[in-house]
C-alpha positions as CSV (number, residue, x, y, z in Angstrom):
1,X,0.6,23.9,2.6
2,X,1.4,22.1,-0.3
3,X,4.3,23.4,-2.5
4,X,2.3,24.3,-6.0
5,X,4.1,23.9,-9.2
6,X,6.3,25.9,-10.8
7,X,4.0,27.6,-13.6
8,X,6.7,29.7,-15.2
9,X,8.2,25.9,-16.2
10,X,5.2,24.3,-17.1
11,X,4.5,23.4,-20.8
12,X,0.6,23.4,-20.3
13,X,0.7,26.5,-18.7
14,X,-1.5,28.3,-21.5
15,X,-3.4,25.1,-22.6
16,X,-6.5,26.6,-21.1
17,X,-5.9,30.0,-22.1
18,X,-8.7,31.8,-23.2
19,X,-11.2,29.0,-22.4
20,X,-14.6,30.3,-21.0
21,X,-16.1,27.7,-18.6
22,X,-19.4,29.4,-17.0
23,X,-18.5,26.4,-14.0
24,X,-15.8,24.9,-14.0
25,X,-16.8,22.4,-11.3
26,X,-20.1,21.7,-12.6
27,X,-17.4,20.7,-15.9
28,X,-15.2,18.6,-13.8
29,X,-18.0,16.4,-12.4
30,X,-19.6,16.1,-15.6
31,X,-16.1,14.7,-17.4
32,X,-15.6,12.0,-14.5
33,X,-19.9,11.1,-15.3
34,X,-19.3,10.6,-18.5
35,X,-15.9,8.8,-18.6
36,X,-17.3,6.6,-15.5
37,X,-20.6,5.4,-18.1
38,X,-17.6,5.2,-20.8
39,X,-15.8,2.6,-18.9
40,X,-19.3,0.8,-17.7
41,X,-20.4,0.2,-21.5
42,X,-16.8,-0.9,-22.0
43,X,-16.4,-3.3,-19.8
44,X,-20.1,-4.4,-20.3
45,X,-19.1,-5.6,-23.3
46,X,-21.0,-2.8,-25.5
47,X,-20.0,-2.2,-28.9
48,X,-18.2,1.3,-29.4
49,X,-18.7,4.2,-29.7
50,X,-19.4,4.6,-26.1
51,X,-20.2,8.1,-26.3
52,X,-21.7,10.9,-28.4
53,X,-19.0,13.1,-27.9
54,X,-16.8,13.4,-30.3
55,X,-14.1,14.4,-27.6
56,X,-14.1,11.0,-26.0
57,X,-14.2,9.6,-29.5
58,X,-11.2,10.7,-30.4
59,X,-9.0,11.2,-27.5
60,X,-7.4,8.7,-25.0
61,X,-8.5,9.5,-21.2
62,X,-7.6,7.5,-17.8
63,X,-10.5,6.8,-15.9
64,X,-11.9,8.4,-13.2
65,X,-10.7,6.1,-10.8
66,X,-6.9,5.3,-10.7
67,X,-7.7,1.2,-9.6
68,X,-9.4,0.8,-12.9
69,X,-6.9,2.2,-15.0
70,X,-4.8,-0.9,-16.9
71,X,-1.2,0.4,-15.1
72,X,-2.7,0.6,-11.8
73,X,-4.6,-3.0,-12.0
74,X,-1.0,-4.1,-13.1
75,X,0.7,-2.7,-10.0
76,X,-1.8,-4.4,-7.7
77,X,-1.4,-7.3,-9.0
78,X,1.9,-7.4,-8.6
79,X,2.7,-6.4,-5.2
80,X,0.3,-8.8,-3.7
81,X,2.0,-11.3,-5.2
82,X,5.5,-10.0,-3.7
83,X,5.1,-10.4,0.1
84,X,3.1,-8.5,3.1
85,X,6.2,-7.3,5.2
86,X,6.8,-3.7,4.6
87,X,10.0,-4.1,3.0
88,X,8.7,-6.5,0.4
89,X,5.7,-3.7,-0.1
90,X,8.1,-0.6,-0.6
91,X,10.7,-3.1,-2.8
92,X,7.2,-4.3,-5.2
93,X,6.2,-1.0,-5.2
94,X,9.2,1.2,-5.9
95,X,10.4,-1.7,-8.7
96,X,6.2,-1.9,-10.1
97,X,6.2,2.4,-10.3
98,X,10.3,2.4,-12.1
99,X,9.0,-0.1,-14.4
100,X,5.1,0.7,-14.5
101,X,4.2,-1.6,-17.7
102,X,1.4,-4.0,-17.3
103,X,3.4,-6.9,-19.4
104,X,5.9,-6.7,-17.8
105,X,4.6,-6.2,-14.2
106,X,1.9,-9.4,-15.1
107,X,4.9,-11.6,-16.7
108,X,7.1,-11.3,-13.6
109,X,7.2,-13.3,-10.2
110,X,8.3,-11.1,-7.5
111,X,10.9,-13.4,-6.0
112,X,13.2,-11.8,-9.3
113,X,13.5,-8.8,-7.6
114,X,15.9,-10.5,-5.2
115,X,17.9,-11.8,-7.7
116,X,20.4,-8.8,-9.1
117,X,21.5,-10.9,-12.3
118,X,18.0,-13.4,-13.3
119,X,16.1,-9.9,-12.8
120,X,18.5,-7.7,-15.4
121,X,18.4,-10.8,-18.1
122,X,14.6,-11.0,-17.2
123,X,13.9,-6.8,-18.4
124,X,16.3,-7.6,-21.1
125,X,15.6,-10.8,-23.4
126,X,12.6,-12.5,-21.6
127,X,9.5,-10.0,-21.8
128,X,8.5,-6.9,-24.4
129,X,10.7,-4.2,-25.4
130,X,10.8,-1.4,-23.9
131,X,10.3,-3.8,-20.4
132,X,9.3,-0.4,-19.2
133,X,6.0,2.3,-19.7
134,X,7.0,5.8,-21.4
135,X,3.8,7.6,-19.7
136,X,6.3,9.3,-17.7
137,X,10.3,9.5,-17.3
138,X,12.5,7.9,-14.6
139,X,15.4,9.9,-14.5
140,X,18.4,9.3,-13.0
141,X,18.9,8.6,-9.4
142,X,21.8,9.0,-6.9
143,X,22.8,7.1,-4.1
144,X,25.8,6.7,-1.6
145,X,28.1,8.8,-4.3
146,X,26.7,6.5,-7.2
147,X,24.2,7.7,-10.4
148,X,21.1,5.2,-11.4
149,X,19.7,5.0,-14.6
150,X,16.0,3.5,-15.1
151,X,17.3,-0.2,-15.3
152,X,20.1,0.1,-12.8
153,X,17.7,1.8,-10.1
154,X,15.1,-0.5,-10.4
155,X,17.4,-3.7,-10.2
156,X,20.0,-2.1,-8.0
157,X,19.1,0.9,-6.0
158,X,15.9,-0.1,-4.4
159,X,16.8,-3.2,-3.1
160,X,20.1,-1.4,-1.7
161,X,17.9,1.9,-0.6
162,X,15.2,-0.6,1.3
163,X,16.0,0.1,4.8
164,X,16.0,3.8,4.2
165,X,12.7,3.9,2.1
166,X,11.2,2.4,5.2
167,X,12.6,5.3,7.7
168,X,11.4,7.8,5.2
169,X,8.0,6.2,4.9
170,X,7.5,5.2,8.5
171,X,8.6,8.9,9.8
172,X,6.5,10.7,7.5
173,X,3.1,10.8,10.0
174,X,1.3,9.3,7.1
175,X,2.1,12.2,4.5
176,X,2.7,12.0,0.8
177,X,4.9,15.0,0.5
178,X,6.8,14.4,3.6
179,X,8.3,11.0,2.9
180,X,8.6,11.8,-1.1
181,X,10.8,15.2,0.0
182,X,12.9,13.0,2.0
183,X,13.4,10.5,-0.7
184,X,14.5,12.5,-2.9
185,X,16.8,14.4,-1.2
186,X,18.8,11.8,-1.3
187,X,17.7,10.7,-4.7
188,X,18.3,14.0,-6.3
189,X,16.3,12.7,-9.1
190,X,15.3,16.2,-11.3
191,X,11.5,14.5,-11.4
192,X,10.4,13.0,-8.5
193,X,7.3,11.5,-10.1
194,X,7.7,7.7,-9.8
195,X,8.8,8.2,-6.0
196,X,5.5,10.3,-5.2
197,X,3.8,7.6,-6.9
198,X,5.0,4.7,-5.5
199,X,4.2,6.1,-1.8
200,X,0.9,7.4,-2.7
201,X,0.3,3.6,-3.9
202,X,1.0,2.6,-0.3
203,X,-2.2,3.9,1.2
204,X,-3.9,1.0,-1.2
205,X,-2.0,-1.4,1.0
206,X,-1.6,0.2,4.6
207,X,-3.4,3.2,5.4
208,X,-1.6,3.4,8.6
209,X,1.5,4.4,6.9
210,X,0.4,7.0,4.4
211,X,-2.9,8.4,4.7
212,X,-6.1,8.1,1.7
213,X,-6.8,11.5,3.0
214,X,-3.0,12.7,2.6
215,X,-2.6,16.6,0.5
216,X,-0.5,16.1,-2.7
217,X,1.2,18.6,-4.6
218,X,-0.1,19.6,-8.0
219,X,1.9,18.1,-10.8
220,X,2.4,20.5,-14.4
221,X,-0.6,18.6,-16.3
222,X,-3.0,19.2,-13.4
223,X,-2.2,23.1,-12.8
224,X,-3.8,24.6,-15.7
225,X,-7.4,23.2,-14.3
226,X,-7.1,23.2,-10.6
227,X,-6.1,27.1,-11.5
228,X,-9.4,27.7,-13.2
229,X,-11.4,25.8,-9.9
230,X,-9.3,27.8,-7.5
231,X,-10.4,30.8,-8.9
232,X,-13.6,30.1,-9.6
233,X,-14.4,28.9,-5.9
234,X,-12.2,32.0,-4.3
235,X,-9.7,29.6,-2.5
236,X,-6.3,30.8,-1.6
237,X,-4.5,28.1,-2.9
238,X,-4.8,24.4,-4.5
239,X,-5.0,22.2,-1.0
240,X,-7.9,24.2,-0.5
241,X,-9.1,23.8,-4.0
242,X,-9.0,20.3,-3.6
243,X,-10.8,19.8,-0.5
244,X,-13.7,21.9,-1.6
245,X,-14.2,19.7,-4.8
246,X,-13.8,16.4,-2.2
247,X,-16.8,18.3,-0.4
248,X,-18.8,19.5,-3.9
249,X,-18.8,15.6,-4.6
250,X,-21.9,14.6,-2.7
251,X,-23.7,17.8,-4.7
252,X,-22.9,17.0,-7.8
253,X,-21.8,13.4,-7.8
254,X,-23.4,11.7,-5.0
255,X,-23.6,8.6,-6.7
256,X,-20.2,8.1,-7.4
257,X,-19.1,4.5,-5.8
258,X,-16.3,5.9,-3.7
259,X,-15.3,9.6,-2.2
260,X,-12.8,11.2,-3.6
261,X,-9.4,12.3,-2.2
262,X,-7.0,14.9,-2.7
263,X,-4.8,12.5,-5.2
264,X,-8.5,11.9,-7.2
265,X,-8.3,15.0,-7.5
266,X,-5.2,16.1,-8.7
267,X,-5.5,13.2,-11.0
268,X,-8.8,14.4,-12.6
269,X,-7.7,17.8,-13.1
270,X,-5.0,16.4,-15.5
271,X,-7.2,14.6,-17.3
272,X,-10.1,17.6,-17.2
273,X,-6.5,19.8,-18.7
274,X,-6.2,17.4,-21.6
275,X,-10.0,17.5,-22.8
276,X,-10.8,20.9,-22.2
277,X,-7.6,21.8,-24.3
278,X,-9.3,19.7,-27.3
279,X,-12.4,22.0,-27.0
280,X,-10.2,25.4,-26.5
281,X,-7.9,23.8,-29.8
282,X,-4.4,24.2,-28.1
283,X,-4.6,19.7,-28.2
284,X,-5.0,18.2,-31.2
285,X,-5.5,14.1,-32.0
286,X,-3.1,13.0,-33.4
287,X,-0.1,10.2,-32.3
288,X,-0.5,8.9,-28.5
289,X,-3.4,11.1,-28.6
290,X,-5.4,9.3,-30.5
291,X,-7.9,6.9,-29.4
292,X,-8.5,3.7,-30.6
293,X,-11.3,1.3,-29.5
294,X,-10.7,-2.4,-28.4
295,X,-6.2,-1.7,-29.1
């Protein structure tokens, strides 16, 4: 089983408090419709508004696919360009997930990461400020008795760390949780986010070493909605939860180009958190919030 977050810690805990959803599945799979036609007309070319509801109007979403969303293109992009041996995978990967900023990611040649000193002037004086994404922290890493920060971890630690990412990754029997537990007990970073993502990432790339299919824990954003699901549908706990809605896809979604998988899912409920937290008035639109067509 899948650890489940801490609720007691978690921010959005009561973001969803009082809602009433009469089904909350049929809800989820009508948000992921409706943002998948959002992001058709978009990148049809259509005009905004893509949508008559005033929601989407307003408020900025991910799609319902994570290799459509501009990051995620970014980090693809990237690691093919870096190398197929595994340790030129994990290095791209671990390096594209510290950093996770399409500019920078799409301005860089991979062969930097080798080079310590180019690399550190590169993330400095050559691209954008910040060289890095604020969608989520990178918190300090340790390793062999020394602390990391953001730009000393990417440039330093995983390059260093390479031959013991691979050990982790390669002994995990294809499991998300497995080889981002073992990271990060040596890491000791306080968030392991950016660790879980980058070896989620690898099933893009080699399914053999972490599995599509693989559970995933259920980050703080997420929790809120995959608590109203797991209640609705009686399940004992979120694993469950997210296998059954894997399932429910061909009932309510058949059309959908691709199945889902546990990360889809987890992913989705975040995303299902934020909007139904506009419509119960706990979220409002304002700041990063705000959406704003065509920027």
């Amino acid at each position: 089983m899948v650890q489940r977050v801490n609720s007691a810690a978690n921010p959005y805990r009561d973001a969803l408090r009082g809602l009433e959803l009469a089904d909350p599945v049929r809800a989820f799979f009508d948000w992921c419709r409706e943002r998948e036609r959002i992001r058709e007309k978009r990148e049809r070319g259509e005009p905004p508004q893509w949508s008559a509801d005033p929601i989407f109007q307003r408020g900025r979403f991910l799609n319902v696919f994570r290799e459509d969303d501009r990051g995620s293109r970014a980090v693809v992009r990237f690691v093919r360009r870096a190398g197929s041996s595994l340790p030129e995978l994990l290095h791209a990967l671990f390096f594209a997930r510290w950093c996770n900023r399409d500019t920078t990611l799409d301005a860089m040649e991979p062969p930097l990461l080798r080079q310590p000193a180019r690399l550190r002037h590169f993330l400095l004086h050559e691209t954008a400020q910040p060289w890095f994404s604020e969608a989520y922290p990178v918190v300090e890493a340790r390793w062999e008795n020394r602390t990391y920060d953001r730009l000393e971890g990417g440039i330093e630690l995983i390059p260093r760390a390479l031959g013991f990412l691979e050990a982790c990754v390669r002994g995990a029997a294809g499991h998300v949780v497995t080889a981002t537990r073992r990271i990060n007990a040596e890491f000791r970073m306080s968030n392991d986010f950016p660790i879980f993502m980058a070896v989620a990432d690898i099933a893009w790339f080699d399914p053999s070493l972490i599995r599509p299919d693989s559970p995933v824990p259920t980050g703080i954003g997420s929790a809120p909605f995959m608590d109203l699901l797991q209640k609705h549908l009686g399940l004992p706990d979120h694993e469950a939860t997210m296998a059954k809605m894997i399932e429910l896809q061909s009932v309510y979604w058949p059309e959908a180009r691709r199945a889902f998988t546990p990360i889809d899912v987890e992913y989705l409920c975040c995303e299902c958190r934020k909007y139904y937290s506009y419509v119960n008035g706990t979220k409002r639109f304002e700041g990063r919030n705000l959406f704003t067509p065509n920027r």
